[in-house]
Backbone as a chain_set.jsonl record, in Angstrom:
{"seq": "XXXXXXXXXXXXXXXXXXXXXXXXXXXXXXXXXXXXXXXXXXXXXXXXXXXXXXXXXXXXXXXXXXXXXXXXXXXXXXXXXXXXXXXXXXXXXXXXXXXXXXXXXXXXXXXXXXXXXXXXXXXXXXXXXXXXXXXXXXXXXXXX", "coords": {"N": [[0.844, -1.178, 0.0], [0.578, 1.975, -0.819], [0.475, 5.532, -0.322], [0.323, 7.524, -1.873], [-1.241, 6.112, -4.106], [-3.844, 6.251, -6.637], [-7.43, 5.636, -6.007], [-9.39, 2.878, -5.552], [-10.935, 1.506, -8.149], [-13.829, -0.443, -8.714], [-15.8, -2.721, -10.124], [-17.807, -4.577, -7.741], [-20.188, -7.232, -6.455], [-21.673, -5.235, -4.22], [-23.102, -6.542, -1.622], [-22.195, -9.106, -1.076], [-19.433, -8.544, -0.925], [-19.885, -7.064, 1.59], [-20.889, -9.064, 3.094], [-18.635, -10.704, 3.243], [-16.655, -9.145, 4.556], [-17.551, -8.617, 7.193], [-17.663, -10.787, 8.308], [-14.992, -11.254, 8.524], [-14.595, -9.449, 10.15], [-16.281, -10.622, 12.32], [-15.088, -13.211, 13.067], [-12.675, -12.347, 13.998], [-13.313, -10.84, 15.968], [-14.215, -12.348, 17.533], [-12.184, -13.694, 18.318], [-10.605, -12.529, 19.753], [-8.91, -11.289, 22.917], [-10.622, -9.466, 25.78], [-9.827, -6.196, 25.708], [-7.946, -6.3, 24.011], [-7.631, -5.971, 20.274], [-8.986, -5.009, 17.034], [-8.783, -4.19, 13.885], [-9.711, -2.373, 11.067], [-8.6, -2.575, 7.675], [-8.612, -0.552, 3.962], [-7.21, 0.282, 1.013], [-6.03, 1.041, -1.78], [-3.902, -0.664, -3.982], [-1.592, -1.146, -6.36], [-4.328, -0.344, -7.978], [-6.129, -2.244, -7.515], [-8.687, -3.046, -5.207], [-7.351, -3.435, -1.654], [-8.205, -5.136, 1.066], [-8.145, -5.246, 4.992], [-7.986, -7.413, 7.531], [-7.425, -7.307, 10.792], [-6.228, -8.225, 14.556], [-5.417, -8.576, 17.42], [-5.522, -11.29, 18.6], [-5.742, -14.454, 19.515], [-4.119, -15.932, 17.51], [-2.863, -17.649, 15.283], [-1.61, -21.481, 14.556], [1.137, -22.346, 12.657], [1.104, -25.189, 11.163], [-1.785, -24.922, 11.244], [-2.7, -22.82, 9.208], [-3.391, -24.057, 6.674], [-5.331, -25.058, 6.845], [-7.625, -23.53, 6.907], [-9.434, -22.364, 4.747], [-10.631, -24.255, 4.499], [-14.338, -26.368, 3.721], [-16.109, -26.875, 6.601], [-14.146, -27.105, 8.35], [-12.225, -26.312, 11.457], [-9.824, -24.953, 13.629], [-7.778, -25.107, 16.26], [-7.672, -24.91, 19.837], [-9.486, -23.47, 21.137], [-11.445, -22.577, 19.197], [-14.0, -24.135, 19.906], [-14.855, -23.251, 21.63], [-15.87, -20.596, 20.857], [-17.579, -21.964, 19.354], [-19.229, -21.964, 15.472], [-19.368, -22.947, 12.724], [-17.265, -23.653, 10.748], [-17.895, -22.872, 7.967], [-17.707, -20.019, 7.586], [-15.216, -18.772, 6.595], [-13.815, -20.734, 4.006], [-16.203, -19.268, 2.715], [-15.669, -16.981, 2.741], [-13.422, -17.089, 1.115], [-14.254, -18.337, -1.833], [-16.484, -15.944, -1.996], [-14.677, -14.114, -2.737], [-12.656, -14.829, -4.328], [-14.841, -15.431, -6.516], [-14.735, -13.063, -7.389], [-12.586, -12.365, -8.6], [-10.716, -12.176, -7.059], [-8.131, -12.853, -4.251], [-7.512, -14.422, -1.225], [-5.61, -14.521, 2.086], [-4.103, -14.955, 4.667], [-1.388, -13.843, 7.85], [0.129, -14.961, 10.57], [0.751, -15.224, 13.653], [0.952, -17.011, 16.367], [-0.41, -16.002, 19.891], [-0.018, -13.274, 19.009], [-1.673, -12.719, 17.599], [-3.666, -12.095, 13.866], [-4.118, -11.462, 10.588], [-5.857, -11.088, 8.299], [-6.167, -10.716, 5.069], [-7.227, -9.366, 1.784], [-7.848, -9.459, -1.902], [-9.578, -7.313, -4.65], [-9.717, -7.303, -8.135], [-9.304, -4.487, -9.631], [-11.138, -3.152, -12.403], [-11.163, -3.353, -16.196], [-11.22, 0.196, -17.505], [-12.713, 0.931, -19.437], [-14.134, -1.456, -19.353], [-15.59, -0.824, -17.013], [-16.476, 1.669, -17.651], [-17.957, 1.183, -19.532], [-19.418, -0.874, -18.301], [-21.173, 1.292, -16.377], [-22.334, 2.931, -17.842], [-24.561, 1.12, -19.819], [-26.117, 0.774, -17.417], [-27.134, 3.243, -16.749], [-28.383, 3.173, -18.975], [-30.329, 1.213, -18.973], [-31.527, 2.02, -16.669], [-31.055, 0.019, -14.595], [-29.772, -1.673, -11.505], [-26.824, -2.913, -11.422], [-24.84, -4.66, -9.802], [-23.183, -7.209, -9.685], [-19.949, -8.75, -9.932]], "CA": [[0.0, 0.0, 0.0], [1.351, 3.618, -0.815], [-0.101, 6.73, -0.193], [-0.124, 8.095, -3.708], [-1.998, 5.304, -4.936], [-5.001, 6.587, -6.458], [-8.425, 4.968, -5.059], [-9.241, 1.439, -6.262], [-12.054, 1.385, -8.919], [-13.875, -1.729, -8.302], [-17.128, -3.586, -9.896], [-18.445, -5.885, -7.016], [-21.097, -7.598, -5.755], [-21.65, -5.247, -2.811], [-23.634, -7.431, -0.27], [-21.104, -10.267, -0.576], [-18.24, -8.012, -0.294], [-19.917, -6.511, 2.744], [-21.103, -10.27, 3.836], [-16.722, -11.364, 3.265], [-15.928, -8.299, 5.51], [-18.799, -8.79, 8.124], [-17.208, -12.242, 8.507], [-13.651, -11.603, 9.304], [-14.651, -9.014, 11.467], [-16.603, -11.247, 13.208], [-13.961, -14.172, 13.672], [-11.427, -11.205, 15.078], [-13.656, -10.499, 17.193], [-14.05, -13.721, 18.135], [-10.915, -14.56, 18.998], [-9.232, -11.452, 20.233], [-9.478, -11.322, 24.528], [-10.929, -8.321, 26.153], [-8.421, -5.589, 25.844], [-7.271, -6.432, 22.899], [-7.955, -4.644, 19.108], [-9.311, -5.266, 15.856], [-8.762, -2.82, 12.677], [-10.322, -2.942, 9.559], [-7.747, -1.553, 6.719], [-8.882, -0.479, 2.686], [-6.786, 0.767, 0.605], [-5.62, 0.943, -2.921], [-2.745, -1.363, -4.193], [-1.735, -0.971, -7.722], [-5.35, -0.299, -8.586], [-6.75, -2.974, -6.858], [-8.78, -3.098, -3.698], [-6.973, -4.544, -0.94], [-9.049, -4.855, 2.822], [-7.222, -6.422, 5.57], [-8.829, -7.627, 8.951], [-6.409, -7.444, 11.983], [-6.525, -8.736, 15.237], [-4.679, -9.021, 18.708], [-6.138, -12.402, 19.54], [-4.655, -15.707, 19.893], [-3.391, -16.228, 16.408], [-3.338, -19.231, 14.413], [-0.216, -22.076, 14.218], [1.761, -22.214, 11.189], [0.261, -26.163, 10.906], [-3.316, -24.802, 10.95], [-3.551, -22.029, 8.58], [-3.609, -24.293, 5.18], [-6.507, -25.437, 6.743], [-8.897, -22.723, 7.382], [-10.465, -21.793, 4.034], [-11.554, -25.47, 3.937], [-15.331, -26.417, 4.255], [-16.137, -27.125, 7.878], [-12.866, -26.816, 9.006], [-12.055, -25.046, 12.57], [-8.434, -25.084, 14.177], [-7.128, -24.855, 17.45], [-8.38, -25.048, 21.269], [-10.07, -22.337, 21.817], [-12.783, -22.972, 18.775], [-14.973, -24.906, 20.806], [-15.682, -22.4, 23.406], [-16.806, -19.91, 20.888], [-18.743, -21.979, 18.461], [-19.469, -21.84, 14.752], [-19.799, -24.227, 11.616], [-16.55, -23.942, 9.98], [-18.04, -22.177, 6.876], [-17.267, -18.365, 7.277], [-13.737, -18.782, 5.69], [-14.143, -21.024, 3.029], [-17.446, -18.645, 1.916], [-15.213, -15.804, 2.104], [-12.527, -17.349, -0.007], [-15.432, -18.414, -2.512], [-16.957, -15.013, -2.851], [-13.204, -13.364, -2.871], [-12.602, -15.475, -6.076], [-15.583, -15.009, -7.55], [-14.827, -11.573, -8.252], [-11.339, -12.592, -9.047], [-9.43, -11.784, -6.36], [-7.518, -13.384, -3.981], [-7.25, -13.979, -0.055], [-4.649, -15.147, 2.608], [-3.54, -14.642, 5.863], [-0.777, -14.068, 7.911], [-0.966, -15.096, 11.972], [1.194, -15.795, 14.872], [0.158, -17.262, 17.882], [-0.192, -15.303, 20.547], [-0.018, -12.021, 18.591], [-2.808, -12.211, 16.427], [-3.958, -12.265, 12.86], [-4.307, -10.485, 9.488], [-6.601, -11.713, 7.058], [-6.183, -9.485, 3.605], [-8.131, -9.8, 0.156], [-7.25, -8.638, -3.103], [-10.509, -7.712, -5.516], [-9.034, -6.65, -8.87], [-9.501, -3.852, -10.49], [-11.575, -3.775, -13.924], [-10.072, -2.276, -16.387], [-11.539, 1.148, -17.419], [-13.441, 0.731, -20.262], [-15.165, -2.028, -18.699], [-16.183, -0.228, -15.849], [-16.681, 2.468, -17.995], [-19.544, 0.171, -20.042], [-20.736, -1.313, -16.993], [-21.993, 1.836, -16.042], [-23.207, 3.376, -19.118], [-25.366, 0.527, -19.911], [-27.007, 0.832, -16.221], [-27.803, 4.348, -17.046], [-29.368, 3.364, -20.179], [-31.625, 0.201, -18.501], [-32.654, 1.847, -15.662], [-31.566, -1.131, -13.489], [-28.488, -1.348, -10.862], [-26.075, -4.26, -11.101], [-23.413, -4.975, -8.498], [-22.286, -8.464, -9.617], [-18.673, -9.219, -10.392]], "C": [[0.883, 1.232, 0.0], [0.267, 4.589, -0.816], [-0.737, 7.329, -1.073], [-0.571, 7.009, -4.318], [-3.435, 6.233, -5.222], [-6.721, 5.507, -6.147], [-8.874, 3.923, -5.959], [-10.525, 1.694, -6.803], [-12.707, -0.266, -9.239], [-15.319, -2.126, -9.06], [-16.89, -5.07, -8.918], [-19.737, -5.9, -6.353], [-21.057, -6.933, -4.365], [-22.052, -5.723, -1.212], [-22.986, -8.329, -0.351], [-19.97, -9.892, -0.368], [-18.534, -7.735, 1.079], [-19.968, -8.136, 3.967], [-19.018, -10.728, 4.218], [-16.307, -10.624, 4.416], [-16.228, -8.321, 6.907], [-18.038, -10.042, 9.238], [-15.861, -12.778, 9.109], [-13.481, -10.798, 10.247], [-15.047, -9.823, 12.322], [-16.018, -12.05, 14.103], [-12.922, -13.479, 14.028], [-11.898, -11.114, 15.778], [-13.755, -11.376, 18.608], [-13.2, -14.198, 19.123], [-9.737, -13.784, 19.752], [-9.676, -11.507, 21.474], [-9.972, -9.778, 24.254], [-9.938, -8.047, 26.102], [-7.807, -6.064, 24.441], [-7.87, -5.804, 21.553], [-8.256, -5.271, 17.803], [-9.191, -4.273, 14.784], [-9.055, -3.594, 10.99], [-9.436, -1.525, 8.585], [-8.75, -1.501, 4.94], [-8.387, 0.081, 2.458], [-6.335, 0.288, -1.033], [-4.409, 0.323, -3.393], [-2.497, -1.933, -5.531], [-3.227, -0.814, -8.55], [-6.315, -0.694, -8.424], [-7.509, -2.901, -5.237], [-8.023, -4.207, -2.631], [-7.396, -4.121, 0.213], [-7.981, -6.062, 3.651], [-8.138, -6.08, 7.078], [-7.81, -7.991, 9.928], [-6.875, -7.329, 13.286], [-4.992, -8.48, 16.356], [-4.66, -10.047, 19.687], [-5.042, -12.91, 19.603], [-3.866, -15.966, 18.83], [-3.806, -17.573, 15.922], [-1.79, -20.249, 14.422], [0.23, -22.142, 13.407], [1.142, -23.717, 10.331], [-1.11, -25.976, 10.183], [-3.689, -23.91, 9.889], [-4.074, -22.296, 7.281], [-4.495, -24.778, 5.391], [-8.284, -24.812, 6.696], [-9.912, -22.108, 6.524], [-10.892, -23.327, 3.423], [-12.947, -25.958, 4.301], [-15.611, -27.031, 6.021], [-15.066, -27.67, 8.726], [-12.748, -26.003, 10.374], [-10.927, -25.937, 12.954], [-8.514, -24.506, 15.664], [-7.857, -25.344, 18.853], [-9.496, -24.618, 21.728], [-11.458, -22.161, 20.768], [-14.046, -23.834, 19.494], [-15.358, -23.908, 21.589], [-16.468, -21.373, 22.364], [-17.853, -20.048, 19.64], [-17.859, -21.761, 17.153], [-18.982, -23.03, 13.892], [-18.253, -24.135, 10.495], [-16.678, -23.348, 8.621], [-17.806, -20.822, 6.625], [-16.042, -18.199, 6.459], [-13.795, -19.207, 4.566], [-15.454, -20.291, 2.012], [-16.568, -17.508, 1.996], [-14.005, -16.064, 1.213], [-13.173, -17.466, -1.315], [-15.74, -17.054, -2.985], [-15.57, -13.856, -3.286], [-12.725, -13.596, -4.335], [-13.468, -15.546, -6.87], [-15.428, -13.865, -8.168], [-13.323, -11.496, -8.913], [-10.194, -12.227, -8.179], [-8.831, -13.391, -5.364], [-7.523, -13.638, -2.314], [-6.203, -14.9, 1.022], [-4.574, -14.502, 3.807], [-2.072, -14.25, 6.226], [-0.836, -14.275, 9.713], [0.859, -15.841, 12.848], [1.203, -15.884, 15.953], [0.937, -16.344, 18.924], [0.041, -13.633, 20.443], [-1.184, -11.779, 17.44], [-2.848, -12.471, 14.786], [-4.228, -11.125, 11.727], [-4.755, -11.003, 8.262], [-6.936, -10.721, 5.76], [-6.493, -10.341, 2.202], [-7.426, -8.943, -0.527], [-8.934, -8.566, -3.749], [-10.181, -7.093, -6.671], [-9.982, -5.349, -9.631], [-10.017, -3.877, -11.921], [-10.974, -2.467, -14.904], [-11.253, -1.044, -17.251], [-12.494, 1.551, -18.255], [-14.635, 0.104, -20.38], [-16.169, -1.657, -17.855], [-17.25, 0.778, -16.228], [-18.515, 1.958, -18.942], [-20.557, -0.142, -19.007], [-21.556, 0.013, -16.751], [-23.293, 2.634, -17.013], [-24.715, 2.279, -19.253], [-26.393, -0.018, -18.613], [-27.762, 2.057, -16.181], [-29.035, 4.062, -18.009], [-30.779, 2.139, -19.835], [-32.068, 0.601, -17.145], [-31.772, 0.654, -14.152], [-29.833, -0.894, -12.915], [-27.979, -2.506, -10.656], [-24.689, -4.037, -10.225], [-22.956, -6.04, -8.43], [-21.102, -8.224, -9.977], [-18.626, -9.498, -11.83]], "O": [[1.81, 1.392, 0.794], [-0.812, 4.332, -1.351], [-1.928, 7.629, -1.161], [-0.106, 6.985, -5.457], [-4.036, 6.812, -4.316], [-6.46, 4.306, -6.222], [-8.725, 4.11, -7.166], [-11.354, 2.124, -6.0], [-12.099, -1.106, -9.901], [-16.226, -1.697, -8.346], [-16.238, -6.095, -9.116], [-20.298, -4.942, -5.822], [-20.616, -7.557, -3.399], [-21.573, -5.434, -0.116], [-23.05, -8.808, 0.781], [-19.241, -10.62, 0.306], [-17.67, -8.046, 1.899], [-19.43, -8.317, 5.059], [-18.46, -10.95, 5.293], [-15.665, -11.209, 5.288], [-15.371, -8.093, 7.76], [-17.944, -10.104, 10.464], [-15.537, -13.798, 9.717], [-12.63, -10.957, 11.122], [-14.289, -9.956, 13.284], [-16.105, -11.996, 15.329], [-12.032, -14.195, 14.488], [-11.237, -11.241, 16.809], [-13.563, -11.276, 19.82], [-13.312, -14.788, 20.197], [-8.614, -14.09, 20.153], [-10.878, -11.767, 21.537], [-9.884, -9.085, 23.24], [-8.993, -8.816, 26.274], [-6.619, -5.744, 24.422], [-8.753, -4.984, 21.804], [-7.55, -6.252, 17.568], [-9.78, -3.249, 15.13], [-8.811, -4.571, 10.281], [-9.499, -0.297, 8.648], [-9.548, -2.42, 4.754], [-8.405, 1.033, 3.239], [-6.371, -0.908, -1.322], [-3.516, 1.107, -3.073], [-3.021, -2.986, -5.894], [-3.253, -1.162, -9.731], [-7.366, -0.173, -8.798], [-6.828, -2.709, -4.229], [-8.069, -5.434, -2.719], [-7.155, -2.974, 0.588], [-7.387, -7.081, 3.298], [-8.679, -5.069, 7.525], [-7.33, -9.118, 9.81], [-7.794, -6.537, 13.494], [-3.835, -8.264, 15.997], [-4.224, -10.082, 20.838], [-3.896, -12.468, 19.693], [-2.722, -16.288, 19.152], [-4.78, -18.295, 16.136], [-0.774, -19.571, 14.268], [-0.711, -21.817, 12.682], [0.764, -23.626, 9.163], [-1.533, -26.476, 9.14], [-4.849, -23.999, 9.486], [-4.823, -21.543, 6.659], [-5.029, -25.231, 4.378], [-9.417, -25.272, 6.556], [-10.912, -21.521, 6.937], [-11.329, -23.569, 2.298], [-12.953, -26.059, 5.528], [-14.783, -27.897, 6.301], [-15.16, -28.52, 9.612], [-13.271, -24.889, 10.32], [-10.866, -27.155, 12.786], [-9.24, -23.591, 16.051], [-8.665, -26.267, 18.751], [-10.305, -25.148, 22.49], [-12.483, -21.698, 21.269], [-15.152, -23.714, 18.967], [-16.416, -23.978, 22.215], [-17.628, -21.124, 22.694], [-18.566, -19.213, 19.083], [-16.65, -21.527, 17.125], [-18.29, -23.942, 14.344], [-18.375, -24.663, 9.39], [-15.621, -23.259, 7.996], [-17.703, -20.443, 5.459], [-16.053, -17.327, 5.59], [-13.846, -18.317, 3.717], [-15.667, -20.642, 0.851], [-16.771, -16.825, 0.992], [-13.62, -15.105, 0.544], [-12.706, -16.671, -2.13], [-15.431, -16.758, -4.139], [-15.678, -12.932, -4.091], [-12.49, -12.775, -5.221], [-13.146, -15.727, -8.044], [-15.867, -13.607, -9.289], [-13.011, -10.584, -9.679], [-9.025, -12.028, -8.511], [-9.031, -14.569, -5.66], [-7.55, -12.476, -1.909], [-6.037, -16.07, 0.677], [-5.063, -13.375, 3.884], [-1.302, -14.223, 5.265], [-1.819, -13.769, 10.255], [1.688, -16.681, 12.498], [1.447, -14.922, 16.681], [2.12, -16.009, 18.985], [0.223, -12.876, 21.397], [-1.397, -10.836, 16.677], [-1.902, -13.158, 14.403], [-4.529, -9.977, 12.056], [-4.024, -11.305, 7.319], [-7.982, -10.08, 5.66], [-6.152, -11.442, 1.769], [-6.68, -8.033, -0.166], [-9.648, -9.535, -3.49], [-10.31, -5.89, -6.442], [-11.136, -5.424, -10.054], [-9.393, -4.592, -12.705], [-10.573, -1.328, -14.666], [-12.271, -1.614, -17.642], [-13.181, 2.516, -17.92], [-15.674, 0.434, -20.953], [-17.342, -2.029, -17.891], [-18.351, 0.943, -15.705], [-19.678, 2.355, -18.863], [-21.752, 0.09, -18.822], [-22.762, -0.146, -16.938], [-24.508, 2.804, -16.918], [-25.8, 2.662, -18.815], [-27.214, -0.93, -18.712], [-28.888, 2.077, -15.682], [-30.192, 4.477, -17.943], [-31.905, 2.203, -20.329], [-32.794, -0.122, -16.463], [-32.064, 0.709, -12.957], [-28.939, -0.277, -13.495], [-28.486, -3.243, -9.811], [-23.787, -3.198, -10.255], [-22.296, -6.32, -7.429], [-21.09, -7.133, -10.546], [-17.586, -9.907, -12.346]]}, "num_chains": 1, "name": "protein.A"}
């Protein structure tokens, strides 16, 4: 991320972007103790949106993290105490790549987590169509 980037121009599905974001806030929240911090980053990165979800929880092991965008998957100890079905990750990897991007972590126990997406950029012409032809039908699309 740089400063002078200018601001990421994006067609997406906005209720599944907001659902992807919703989602890793949630599991930060999850897992961070009282006293501890969550931050939600967006910013522009070559053109592209990139969001990142950070944390001060427990972290994740270096073992567990190739497992966590798999369907009903949950890692560690401390899942059990606060619940859920294993699907929030794997559905935000899912709608992350539907729009063509990308997502990953990075996490070490005891210091927390950083879960960052990529959603690419379309390129300008496209964008530039997409909207035109929403002007001209009237109707408002927000898919990918």
């Amino acid at each position: 991320m740089r400063a002078e980037d200018p601001p990421a121009r994006i067609t997406a599905d906005s209720r599944r972007l907001r659902q992807t974001i919703l989602n890793l806030l949630s599991n930060a929240l999850k897992f961070t103790p009282s006293g501890g911090s969550v931050l939600l980053r967006a910013a522009s990165a070559d053109g592209d949106l990139l969001v990142e979800v950070s944390d001060t929880g427990i972290g994740i092991k270096p073992e567990d993290q190739g497992k966590l965008f798999l369907e009903f998957s949950q890692v560690g100890e401390s899942v059990h105490a606060v619940g859920g079905t294993g699907l929030g990750l794997a559905l935000c990897k899912q709608l992350v790549e539907l729009h063509g991007g990308r997502i990953w972590l990075s996490s070490e126990p005891g210091r927390g987590t950083t879960f960052s997406f990529t959603i690419p950029a379309r390129p300008a012409a496209e964008a530039e169509e997409r909207s035109s032809g929403q002007e001209r039908s009237g109707g408002h699309e927000d898919r990918p």
